[in-house]
C-alpha positions in Angstrom: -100.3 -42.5 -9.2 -96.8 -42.2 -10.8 -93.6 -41.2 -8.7 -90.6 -40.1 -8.8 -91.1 -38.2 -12.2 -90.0 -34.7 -12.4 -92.0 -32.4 -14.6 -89.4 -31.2 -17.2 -89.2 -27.1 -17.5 -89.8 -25.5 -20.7 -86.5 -23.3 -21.7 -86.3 -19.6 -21.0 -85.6 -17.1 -23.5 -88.7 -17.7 -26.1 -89.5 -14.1 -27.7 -92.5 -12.5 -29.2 -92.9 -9.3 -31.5 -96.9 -9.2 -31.8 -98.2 -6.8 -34.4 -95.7 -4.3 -33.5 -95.8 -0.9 -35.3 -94.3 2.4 -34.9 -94.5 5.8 -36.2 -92.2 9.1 -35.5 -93.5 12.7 -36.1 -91.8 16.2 -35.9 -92.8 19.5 -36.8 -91.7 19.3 -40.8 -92.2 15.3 -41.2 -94.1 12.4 -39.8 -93.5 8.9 -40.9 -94.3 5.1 -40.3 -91.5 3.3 -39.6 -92.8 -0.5 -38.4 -96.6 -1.6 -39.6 -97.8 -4.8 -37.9 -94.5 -6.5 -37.3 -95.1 -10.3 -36.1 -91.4 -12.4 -35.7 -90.1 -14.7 -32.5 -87.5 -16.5 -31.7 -87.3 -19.6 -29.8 -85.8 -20.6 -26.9 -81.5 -21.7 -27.8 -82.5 -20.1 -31.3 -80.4 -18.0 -33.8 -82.6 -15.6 -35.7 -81.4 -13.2 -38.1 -83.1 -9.7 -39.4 -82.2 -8.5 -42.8 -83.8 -5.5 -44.6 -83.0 -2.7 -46.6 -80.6 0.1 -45.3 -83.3 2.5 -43.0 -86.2 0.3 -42.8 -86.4 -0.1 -38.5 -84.2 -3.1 -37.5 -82.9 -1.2 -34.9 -86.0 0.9 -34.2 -87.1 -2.7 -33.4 -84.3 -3.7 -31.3 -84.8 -0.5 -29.3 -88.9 -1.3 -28.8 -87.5 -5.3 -27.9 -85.4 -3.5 -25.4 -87.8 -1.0 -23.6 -86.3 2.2 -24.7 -89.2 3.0 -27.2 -92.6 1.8 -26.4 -94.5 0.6 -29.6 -97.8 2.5 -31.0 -99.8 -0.8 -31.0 -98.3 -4.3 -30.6 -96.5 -5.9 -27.6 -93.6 -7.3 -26.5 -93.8 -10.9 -24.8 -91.4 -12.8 -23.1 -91.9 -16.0 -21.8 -95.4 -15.8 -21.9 -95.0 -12.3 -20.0 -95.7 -9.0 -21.4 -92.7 -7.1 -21.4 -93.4 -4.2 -23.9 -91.7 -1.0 -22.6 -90.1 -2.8 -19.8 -86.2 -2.5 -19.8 -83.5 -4.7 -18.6 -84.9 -8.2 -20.2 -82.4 -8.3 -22.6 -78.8 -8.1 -23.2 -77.9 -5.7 -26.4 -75.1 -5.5 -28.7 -74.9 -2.4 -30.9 -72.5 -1.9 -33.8 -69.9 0.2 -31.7 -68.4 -2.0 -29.3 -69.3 0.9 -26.6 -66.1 -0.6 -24.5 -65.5 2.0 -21.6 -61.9 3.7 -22.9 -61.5 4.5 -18.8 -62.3 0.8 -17.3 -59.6 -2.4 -17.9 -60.9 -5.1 -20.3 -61.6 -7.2 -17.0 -63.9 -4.2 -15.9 -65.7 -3.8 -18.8 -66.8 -7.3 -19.2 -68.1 -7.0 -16.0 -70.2 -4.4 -16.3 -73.5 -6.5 -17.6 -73.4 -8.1 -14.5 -73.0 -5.0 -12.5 -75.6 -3.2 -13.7 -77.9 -6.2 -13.5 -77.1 -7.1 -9.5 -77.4 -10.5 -8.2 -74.1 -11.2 -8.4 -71.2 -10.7 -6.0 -68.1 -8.6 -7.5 -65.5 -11.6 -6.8 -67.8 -14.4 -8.8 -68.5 -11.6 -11.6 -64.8 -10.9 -12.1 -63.9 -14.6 -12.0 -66.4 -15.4 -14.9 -65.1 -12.2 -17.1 -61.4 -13.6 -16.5 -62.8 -17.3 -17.1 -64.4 -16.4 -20.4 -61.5 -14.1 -21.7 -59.2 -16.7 -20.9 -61.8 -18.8 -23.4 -61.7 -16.6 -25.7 -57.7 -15.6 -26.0 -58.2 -12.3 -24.3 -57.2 -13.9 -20.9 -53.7 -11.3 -21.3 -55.4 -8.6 -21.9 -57.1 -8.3 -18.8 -56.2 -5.3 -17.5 -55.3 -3.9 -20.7 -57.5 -1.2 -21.8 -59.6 -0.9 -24.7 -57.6 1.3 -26.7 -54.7 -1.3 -27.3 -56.9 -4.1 -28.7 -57.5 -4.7 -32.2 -61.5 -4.4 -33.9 -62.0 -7.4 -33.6 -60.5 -8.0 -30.5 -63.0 -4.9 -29.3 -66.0 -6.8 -30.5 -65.1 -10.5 -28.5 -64.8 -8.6 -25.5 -68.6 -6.4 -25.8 -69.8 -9.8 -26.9 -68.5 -11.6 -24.1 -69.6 -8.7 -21.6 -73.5 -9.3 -23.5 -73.1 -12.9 -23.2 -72.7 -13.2 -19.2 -75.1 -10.7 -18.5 -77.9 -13.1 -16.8 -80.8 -12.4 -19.4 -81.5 -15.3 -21.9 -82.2 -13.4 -24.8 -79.3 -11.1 -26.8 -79.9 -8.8 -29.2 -77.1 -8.4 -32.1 -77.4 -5.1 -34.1 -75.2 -4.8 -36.5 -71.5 -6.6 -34.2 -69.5 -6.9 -37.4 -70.6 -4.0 -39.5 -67.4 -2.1 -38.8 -64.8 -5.0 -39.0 -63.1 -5.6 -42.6 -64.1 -8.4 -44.7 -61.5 -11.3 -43.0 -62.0 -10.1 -39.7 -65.8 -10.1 -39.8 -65.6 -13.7 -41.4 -63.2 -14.8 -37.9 -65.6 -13.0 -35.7 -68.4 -15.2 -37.6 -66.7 -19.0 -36.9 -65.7 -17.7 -33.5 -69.5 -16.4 -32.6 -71.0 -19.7 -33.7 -68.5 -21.7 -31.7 -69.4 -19.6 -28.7 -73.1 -19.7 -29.2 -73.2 -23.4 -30.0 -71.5 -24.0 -26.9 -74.3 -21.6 -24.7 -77.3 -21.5 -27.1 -79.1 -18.6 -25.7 -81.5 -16.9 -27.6 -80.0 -14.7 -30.1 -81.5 -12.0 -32.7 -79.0 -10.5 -35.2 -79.6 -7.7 -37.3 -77.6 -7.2 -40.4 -77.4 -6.5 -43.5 -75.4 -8.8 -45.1 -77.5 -11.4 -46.7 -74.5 -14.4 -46.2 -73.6 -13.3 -43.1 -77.5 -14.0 -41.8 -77.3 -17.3 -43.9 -74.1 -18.7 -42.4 -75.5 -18.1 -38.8 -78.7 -18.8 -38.2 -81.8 -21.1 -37.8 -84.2 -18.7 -39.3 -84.1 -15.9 -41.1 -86.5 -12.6 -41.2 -87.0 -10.6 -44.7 -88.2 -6.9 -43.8 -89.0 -5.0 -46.6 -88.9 -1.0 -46.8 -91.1 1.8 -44.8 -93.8 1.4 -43.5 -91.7 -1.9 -42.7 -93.4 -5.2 -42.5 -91.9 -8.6 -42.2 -92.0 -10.2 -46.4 -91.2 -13.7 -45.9 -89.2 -15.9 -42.9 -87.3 -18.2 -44.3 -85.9 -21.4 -42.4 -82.4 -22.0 -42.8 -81.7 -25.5 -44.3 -78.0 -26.2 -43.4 -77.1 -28.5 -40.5 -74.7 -27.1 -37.6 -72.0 -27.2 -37.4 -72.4 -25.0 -40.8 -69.3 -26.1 -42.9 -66.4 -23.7 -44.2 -67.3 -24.4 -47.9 -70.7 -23.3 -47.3 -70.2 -20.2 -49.6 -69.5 -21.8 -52.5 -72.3 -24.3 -52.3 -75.5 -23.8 -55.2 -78.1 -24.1 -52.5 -76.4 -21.1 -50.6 -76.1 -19.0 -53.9 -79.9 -19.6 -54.8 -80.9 -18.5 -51.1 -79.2 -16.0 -51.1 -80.7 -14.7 -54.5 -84.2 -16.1 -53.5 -83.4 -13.4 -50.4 -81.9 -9.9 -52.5 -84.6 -10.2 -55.2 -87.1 -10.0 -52.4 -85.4 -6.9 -51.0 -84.9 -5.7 -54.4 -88.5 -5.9 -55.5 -90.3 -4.7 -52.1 -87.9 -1.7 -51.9 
């Protein structure tokens, strides 16, 4: 009998949409929104979601999330059927949702509060270590009003990224920010995330923005939405500066909008 070997844990934060769909009816319209959706994302993995404006990313995110349950389908985490269940994940919506009445400090803070399990001294001392990180640190007790967009979105992104859940859920972070700003916010997210590597699912629409950032891509296609292709994302990390400009990005990125074109 062998000793003194440790059986080595698999990684949290592996996550499963199985079969998922989703219909909405009222009294002048009913409509199917998700049909027999099947994505994951590994454990440490960046996965985007792009689609056509409309077609249920963020009905998606919401089901992920708990706050709509799916008609058929399930939700797994882990292994563990989650579907309907809330508080698994951490969530980033395209409004920074900042609190205009709590400092900086107290809004980053808030993840952890809500989720418990931590004391209020070693949850404000991670906030003020990470803002610190990432050049926030003086605007502490500042309150949301007085920092930049961008600024805005580093602080809810930092607030999603100490919550204590390993998966995060992007929708939409940089929709709002103008061009240069969203491409800043883009290198500073990777560094951050290659630094953590937590489980990450970004919706956007931006066919280069899901390019530049992730392992794996998802192609939706319109309603009733279904996933079209999943395409793996060939570029090594750390992805370089010049990767815009590069052939094999351009005919991706084609390969990817005359999908979208021709299903919609």
């Amino acid at each position: 009998m062998e000793t003194g070997r440790r059986e080595r844990k698999a990684p949290k934060g592996r996550l499963e949409v199985l079969g998922v769909s989703k219909s909405f009816a009222g009294i002048e319209y009913a409509a199917t929104v998700l049909k027999s959706v099947t994505l994951h994302a590994d454990a440490g993995e960046f996965v985007s979601i792009v689609g056509p404006s409309g077609c249920g990313k963020s009905t998606l995110f919401h089901m992920i999330g708990g706050i709509l349950r799916p008609d058929e389908g399930r939700i797994v985490l882990d292994g563990r059927d989650i579907t309907g269940e809330r508080g698994h994940i951490s969530y980033m919506p395209q409004a920074n949702t900042l609190l205009p009445w709590r400092t900086v400090l107290d809004n980053v803070v808030l993840g952890l509060e809500v989720a418990g399990g931590t004391s209020r001294r070693e949850a404000r001392r991670l906030a003020a270590e990470w803002l610190e990180r990432v050049g926030l640190g003086d605007y502490a007790k500042a309150y949301p009003r007085v920092l930049s967009g961008g600024m805005q979105q580093r602080a809810a992104f930092i607030r999603a990224l100490i919550s204590p859940q390993t998966v995060m859920c992007l929708d939409e972070p940089f929709g709002a920010l103008d061009a240069l700003t969203r491409e800043d916010m883009q290198r500073w997210l990777l560094r951050i995330w290659e630094e953590n590597r937590r489980t990450v699912l970004f919706v956007t629409h931006s066919i280069e923005e899901a390019l530049v950032l992730s392992d794996r891509v998802y192609v939706l296609g319109d309603r009733p939405t279904r996933v079209v292709d999943e395409i793996r994302v060939p570029f090594p990390r750390p992805r370089a500066d010049g990767l815009y400009g590069e052939p094999a990005f351009a005919g991706l990125r084609k390969r990817i909008h005359d999908m979208m074109r021709k299903d919609g």
